[in-house]
Residue frames as qw, qx, qy, qz and C-alpha x, y, z in Angstrom:
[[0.005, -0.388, -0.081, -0.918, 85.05, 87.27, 96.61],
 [0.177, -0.176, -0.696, 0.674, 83.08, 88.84, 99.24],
 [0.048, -0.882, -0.466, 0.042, 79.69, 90.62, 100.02],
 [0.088, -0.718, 0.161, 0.671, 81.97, 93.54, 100.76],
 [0.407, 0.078, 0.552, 0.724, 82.64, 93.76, 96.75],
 [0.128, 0.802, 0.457, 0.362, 79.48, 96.07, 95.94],
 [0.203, -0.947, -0.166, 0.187, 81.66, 98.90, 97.50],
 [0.421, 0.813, -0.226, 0.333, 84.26, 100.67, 96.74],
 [0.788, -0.435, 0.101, 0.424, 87.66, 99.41, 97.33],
 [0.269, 0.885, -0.356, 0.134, 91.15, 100.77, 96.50],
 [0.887, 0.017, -0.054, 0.459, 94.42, 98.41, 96.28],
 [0.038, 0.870, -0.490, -0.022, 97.44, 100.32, 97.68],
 [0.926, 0.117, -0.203, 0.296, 100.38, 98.04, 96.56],
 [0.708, -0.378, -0.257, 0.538, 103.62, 98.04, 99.10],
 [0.294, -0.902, -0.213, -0.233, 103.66, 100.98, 100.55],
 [0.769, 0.079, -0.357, 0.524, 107.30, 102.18, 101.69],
 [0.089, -0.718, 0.142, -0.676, 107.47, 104.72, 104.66],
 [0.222, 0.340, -0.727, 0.553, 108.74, 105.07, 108.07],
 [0.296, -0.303, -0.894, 0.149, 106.61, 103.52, 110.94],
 [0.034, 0.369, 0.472, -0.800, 105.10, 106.74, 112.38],
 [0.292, 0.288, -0.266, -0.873, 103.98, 107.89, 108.93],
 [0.295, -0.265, -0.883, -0.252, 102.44, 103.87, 108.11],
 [0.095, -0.521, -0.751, 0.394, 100.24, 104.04, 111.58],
 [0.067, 0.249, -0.029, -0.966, 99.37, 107.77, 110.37],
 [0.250, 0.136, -0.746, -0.602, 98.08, 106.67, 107.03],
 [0.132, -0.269, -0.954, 0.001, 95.87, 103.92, 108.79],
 [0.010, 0.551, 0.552, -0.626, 94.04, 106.48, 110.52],
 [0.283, 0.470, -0.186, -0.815, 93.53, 109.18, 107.43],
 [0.220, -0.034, -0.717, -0.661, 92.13, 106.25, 105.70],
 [0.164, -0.440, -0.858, 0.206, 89.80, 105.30, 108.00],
 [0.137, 0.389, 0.022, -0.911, 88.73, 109.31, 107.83],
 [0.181, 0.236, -0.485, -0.823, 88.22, 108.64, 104.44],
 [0.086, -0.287, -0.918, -0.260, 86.17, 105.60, 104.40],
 [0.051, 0.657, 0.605, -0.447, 83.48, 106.81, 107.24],
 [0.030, 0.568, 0.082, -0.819, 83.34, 110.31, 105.23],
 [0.714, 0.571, 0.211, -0.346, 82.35, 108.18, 101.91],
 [0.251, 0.739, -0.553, -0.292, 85.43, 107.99, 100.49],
 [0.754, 0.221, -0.616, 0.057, 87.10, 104.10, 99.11],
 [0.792, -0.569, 0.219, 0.027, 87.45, 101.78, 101.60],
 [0.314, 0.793, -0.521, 0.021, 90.76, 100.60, 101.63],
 [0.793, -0.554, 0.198, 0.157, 93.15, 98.07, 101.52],
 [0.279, 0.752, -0.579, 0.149, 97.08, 97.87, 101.21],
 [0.950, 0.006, -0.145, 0.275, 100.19, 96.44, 101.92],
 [0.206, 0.914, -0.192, 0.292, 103.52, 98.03, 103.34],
 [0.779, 0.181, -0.317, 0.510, 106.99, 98.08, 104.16],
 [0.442, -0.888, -0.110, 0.059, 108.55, 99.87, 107.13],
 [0.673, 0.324, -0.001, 0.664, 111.67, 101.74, 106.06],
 [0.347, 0.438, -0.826, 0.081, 113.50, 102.09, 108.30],
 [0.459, -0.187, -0.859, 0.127, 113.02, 99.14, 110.49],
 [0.205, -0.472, 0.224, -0.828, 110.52, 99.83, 113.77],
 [0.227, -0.185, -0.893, 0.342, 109.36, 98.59, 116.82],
 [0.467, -0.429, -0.296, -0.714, 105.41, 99.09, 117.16],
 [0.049, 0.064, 0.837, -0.541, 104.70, 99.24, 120.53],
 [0.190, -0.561, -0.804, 0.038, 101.05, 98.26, 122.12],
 [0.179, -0.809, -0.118, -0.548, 98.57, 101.15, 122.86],
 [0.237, -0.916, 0.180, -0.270, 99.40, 100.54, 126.28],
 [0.924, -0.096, -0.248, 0.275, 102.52, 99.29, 126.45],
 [0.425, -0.883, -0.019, 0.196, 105.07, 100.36, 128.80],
 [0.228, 0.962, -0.149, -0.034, 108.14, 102.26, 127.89],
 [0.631, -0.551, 0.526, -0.152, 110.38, 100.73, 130.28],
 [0.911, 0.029, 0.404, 0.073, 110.29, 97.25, 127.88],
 [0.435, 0.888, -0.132, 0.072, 112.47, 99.35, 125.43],
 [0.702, -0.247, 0.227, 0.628, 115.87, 99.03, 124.73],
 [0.183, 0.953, 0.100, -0.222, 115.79, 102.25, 123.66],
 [0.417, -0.669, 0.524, 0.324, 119.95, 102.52, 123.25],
 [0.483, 0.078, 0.776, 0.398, 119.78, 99.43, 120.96],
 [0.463, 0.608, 0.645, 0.015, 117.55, 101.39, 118.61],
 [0.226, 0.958, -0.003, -0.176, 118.82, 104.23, 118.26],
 [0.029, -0.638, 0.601, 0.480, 122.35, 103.24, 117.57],
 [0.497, 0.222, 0.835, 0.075, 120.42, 100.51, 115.33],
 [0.333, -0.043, -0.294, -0.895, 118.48, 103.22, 113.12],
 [0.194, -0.378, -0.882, -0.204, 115.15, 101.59, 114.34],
 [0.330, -0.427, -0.387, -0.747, 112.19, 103.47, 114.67],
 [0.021, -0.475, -0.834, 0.280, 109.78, 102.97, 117.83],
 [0.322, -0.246, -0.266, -0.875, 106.31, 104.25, 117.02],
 [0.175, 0.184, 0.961, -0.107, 102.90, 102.92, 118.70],
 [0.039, -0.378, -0.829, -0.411, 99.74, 101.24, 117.46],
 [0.657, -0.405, -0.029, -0.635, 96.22, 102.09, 118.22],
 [0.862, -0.135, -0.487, 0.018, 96.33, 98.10, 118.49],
 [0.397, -0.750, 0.512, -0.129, 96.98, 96.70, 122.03],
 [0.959, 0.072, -0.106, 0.252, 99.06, 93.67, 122.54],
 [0.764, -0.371, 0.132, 0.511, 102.49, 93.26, 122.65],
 [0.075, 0.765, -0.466, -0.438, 105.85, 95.32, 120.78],
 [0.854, 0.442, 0.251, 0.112, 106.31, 94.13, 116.86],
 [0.202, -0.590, 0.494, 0.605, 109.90, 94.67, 115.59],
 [0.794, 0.484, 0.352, -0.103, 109.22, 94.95, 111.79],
 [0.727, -0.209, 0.470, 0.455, 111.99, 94.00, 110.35],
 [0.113, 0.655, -0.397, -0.633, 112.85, 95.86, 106.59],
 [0.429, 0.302, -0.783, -0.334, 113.36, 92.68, 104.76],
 [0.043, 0.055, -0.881, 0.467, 111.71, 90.51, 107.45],
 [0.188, 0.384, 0.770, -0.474, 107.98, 91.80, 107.48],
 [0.156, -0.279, -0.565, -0.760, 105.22, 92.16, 105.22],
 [0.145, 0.394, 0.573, -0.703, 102.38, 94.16, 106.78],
 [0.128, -0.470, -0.521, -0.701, 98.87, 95.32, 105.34],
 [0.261, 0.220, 0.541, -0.769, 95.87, 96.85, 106.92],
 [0.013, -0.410, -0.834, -0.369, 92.05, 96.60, 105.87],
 [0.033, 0.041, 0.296, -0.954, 90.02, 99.77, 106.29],
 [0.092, -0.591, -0.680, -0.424, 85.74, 100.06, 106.32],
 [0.296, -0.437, -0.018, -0.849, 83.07, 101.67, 107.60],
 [0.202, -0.195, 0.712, -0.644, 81.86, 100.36, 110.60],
 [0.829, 0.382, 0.241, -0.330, 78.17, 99.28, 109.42],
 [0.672, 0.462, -0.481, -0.324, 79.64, 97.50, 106.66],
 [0.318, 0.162, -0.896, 0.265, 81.53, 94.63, 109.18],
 [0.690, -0.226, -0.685, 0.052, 80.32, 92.53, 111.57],
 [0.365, -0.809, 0.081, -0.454, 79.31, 94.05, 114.91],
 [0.926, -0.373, 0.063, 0.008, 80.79, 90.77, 116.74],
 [0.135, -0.653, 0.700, 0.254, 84.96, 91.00, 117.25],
 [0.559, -0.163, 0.794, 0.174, 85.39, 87.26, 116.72],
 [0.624, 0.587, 0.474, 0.202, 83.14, 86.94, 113.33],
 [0.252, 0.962, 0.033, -0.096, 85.12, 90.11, 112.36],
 [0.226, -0.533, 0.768, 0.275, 88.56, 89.02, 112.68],
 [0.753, 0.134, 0.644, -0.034, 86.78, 85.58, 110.96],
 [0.464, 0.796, 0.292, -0.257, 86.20, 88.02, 108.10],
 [0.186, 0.942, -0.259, -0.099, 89.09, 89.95, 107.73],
 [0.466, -0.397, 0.760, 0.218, 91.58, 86.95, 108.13],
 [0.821, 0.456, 0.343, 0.029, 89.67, 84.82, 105.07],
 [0.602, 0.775, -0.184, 0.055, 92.07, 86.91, 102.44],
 [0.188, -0.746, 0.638, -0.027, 95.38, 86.40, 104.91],
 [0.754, -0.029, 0.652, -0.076, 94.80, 82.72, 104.90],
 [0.788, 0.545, 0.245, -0.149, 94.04, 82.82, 101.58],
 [0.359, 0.875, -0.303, 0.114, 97.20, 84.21, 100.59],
 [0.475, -0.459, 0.751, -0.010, 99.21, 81.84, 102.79],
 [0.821, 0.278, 0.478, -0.142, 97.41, 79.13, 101.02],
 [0.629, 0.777, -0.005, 0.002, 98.23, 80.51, 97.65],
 [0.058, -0.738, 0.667, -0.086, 102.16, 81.26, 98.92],
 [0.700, 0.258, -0.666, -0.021, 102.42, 77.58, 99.33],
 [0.009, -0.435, 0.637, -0.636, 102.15, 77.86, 103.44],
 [0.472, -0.443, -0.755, 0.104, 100.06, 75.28, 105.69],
 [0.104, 0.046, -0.494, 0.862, 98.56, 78.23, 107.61],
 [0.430, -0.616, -0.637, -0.173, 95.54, 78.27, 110.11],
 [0.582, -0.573, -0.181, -0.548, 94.42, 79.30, 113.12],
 [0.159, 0.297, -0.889, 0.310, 96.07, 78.59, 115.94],
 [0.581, -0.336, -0.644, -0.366, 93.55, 75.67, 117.24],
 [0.735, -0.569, -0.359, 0.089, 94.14, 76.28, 120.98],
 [0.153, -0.938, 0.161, -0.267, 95.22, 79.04, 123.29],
 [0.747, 0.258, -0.355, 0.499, 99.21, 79.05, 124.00],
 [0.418, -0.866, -0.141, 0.235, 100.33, 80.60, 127.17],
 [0.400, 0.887, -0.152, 0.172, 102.80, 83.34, 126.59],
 [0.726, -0.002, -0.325, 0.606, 107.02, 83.38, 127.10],
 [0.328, -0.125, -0.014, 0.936, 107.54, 87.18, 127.19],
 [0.173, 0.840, 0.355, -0.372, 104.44, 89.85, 127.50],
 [0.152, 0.784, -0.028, -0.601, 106.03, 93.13, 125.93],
 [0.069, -0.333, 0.772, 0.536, 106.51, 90.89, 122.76],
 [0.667, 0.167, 0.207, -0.696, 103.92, 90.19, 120.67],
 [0.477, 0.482, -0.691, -0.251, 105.03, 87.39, 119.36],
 [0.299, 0.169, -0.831, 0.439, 105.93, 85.66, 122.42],
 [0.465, -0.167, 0.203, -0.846, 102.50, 86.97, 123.85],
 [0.534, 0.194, 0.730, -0.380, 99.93, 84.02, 124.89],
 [0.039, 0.033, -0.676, -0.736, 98.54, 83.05, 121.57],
 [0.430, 0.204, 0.536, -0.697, 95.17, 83.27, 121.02],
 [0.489, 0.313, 0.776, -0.247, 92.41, 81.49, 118.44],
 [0.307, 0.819, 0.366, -0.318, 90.64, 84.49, 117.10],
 [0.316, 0.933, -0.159, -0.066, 93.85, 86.36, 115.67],
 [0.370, -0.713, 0.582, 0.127, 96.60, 84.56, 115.61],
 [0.740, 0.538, -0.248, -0.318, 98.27, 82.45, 112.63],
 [0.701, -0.441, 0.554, 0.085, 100.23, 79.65, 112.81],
 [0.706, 0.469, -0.467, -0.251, 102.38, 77.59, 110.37],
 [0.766, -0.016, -0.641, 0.054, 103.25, 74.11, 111.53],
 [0.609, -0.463, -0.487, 0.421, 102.98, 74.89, 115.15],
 [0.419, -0.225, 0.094, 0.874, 104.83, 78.23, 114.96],
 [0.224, 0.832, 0.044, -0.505, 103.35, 82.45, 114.85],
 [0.548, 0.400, 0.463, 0.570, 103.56, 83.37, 111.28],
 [0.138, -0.529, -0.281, -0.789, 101.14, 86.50, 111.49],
 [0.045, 0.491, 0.547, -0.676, 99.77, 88.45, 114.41],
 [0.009, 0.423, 0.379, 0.823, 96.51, 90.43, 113.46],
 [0.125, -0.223, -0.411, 0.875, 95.11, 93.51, 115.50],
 [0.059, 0.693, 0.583, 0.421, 91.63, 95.40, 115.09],
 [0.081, -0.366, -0.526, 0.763, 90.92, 98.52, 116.90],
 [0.028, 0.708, 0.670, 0.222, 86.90, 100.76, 116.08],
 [0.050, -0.067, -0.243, 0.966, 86.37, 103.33, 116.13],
 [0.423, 0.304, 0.483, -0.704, 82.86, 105.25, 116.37],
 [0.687, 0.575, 0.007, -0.444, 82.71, 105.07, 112.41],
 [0.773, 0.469, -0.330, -0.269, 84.94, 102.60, 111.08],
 [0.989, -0.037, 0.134, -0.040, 87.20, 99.74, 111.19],
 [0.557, 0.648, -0.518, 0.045, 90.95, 98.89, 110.85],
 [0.918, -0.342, 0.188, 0.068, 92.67, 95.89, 111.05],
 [0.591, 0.631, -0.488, 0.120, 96.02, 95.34, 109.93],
 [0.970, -0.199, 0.130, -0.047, 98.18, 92.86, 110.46],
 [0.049, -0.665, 0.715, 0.210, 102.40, 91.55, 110.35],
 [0.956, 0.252, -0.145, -0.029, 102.93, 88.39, 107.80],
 [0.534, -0.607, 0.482, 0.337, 106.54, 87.14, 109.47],
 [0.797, 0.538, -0.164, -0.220, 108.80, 86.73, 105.67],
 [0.582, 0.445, -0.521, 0.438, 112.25, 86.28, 107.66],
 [0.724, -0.593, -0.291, 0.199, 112.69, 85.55, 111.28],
 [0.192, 0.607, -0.394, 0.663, 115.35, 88.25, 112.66],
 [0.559, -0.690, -0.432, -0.158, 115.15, 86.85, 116.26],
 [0.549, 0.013, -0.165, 0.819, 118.35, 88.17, 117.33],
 [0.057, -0.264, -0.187, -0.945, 117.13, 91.66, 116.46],
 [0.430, -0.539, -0.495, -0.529, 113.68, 90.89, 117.22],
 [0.623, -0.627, -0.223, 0.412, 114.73, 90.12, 121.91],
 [0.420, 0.078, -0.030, 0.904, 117.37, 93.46, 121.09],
 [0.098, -0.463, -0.330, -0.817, 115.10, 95.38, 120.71],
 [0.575, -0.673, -0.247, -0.394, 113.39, 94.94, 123.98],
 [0.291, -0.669, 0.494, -0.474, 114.65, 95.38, 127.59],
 [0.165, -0.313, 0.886, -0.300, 116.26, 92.30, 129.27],
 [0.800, -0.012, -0.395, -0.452, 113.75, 89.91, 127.45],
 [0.339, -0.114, 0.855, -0.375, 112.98, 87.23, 131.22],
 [0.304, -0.147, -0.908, -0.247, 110.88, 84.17, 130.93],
 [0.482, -0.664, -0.260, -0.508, 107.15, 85.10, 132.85],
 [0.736, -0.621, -0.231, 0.136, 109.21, 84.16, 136.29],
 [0.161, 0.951, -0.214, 0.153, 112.06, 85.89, 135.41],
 [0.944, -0.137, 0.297, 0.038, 114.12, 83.11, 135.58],
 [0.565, 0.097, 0.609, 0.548, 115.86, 82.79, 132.16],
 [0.043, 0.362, -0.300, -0.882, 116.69, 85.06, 129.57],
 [0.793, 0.397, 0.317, -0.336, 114.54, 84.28, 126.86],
 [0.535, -0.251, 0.672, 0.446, 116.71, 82.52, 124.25],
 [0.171, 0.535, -0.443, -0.699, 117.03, 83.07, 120.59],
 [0.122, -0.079, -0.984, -0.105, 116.21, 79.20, 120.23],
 [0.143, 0.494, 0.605, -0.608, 113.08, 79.97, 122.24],
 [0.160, 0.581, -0.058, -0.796, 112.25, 82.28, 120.01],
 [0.398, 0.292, -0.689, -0.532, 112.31, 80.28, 116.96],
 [0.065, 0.159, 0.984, -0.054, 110.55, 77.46, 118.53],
 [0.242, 0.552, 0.713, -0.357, 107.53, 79.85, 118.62],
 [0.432, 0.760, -0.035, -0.485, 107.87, 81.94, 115.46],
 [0.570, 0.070, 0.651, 0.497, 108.46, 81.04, 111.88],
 [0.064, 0.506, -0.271, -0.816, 109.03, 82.75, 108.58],
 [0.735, 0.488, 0.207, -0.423, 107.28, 82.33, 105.71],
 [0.458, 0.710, -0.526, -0.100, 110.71, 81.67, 104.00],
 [0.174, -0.445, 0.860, -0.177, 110.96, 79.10, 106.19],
 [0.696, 0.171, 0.583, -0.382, 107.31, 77.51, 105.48],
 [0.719, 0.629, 0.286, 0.070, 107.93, 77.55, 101.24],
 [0.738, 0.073, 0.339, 0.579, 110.14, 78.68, 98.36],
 [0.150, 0.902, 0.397, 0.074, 108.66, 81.77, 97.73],
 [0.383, 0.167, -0.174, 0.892, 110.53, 85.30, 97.39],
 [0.132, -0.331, -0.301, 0.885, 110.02, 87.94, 99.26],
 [0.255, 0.369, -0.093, -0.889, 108.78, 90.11, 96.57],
 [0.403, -0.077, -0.861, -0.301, 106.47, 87.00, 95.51],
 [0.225, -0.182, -0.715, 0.636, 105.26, 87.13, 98.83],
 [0.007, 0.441, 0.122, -0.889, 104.41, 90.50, 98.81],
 [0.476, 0.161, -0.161, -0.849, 101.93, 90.25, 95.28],
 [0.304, -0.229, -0.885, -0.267, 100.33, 87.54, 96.14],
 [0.080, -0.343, -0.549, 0.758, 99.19, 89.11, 99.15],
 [0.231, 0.296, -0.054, -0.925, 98.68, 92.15, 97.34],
 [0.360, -0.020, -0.658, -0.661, 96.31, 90.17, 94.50],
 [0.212, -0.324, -0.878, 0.282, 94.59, 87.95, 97.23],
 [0.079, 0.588, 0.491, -0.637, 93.30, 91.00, 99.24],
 [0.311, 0.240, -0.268, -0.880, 92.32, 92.89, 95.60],
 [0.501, -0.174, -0.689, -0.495, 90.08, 89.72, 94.28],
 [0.199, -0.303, -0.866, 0.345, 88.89, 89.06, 97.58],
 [0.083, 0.663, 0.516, -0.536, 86.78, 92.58, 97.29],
 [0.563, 0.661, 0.343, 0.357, 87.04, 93.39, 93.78],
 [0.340, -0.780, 0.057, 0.523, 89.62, 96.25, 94.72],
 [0.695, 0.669, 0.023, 0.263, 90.82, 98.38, 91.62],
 [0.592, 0.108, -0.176, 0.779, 94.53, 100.37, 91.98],
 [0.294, -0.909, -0.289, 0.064, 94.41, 103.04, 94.30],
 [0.433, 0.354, -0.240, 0.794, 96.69, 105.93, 95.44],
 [0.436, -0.467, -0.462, 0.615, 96.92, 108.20, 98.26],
 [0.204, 0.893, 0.113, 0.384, 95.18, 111.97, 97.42],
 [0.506, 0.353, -0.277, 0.737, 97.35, 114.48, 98.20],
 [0.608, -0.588, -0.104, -0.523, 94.68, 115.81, 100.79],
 [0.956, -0.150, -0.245, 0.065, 95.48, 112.40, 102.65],
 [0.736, 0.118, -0.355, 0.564, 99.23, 112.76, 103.13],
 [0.191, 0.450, -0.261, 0.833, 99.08, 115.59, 104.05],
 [0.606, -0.547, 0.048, -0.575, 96.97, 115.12, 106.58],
 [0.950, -0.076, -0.161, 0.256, 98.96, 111.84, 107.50],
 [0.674, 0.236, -0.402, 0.574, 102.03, 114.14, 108.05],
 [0.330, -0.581, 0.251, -0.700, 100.20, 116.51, 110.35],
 [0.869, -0.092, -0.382, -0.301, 99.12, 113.23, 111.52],
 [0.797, 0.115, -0.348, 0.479, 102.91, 112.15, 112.88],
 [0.394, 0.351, -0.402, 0.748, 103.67, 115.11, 114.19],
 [0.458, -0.546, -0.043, -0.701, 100.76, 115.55, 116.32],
 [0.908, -0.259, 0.259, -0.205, 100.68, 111.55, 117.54],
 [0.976, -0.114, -0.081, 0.167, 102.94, 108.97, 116.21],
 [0.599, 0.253, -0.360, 0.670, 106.44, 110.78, 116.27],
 [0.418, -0.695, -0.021, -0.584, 104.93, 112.98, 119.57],
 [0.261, 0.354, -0.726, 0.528, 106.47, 112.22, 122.90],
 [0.597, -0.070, 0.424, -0.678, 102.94, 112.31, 124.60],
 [0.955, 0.073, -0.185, -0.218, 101.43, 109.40, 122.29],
 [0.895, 0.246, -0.365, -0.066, 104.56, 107.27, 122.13],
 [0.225, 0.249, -0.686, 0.645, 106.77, 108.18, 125.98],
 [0.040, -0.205, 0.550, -0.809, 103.96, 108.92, 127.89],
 [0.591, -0.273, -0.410, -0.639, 101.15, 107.13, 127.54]]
């Protein structure tokens, strides 16, 4: 358990909703904390599948075509980096929400922070995951996967991404959330993006490729899915004494004005 425990938390448990309406959500809770309300964390599921581009990532890297006769979503993050295809059955995502004064003013000791319960919950899943101990140079930019790995936020399991995790501040508060990989889809995962080239544009990037630098969590232990998915959830509740929570009805709604203003908006998510 954490110093953060003398505050008020709230456990949302998996969370099922479409990708414009998840990135919504992150933001109306982060309202709430700064405004006094429960901090928050959760867990969710992206239904239907969706490709979360980078704040500024360029349009162009889209296979747009493949998504749409795919049903797949494209929304984007606050977070920059790379595009995340989150898979339906493939990814377990969560976010952590505070006030600002309550975290660490320093990025690096703040990611230190907010990873401690992801780890933990690898641990507890049965996964050898760490830190990746030493910056990886990247195959494919507009993938975040495939991005350069870094130190601070990046998770490994024997050698191999497991878990990308993202922060972005605001004036009053904090949110980090993060993708936990439970099923590799790498097919799906290079479809999804325009003519995926090696950084010289050389070579396609290969499906093999792909798997040399990501792994699944089904690939690291025995675990199910929905095993997966409450240990997580119990990890990040004892890790800040977090009781069940729900969404007020105040909230959504303001999460669905939320979509239609920014994440399902042609200015936030064509034209940035």
């Amino acid at each position: 358990m954490t110093d953060l425990a003398d505050r008020e938390w709230r456990l949302i448990r998996e969370d099922v909703r479409p990708g414009p309406m998840q990135m919504a959500l992150d933001e109306i809770a982060a309202e709430t904390a700064a405004a006094g309300g429960p901090r928050t964390i959760r867990v969710y599921r992206w239904e239907p599948s969706c490709l979360s581009l980078g704040y500024a990532q360029a349009t162009d890297t889209v296979d747009w075509e493949f998504c749409e006769a795919n049903d797949i979503d494209v929304t984007r993050r606050q977070t920059g980096g790379g595009g995340i295809y989150h898979d339906y059955d493939g990814d377990i995502s969560y976010s952590i929400v505070a006030p600002k004064s309550e975290l660490p003013g320093d990025l690096m000791d703040c990611y230190e922070l907010l990873c401690e319960p992801i780890l933990t919950a690898f641990d507890r899943m049965g996964v050898p995951a760490s830190f990746v101990g030493e910056a990886h140079p990247a195959i494919y930019e507009p993938a975040c996967y495939l991005r350069g790995l870094h130190p601070a936020h990046d998770i490994v399991a024997n050698g191999r991404k497991i878990s990308g995790n993202a922060q972005y501040r605001r004036a009053d508060a904090v949110i980090q959330h993060g993708s936990l990989t439970y099923h590799v889809d790498a097919e799906t995962h290079l479809d999804v993006f325009a003519d995926p080239d090696a950084p010289d544009g050389s070579v396609p990037v290969s499906v093999d490729r792909f798997r040399d630098r990501v792994t699944g969590i089904d690939e690291e232990s025995e675990i199910s899915r929905a095993e997966a998915v409450s240990t997580l959830e119990e990890t990040l509740a004892a890790w800040v004494a977090a009781v069940p929570g729900e969404w007020t009805d105040a909230e959504l709604s303001a999460a669905r004005d939320r979509v239609d203003e920014k994440y399902n908006a042609d200015a936030w998510v064509l034209e940035r």
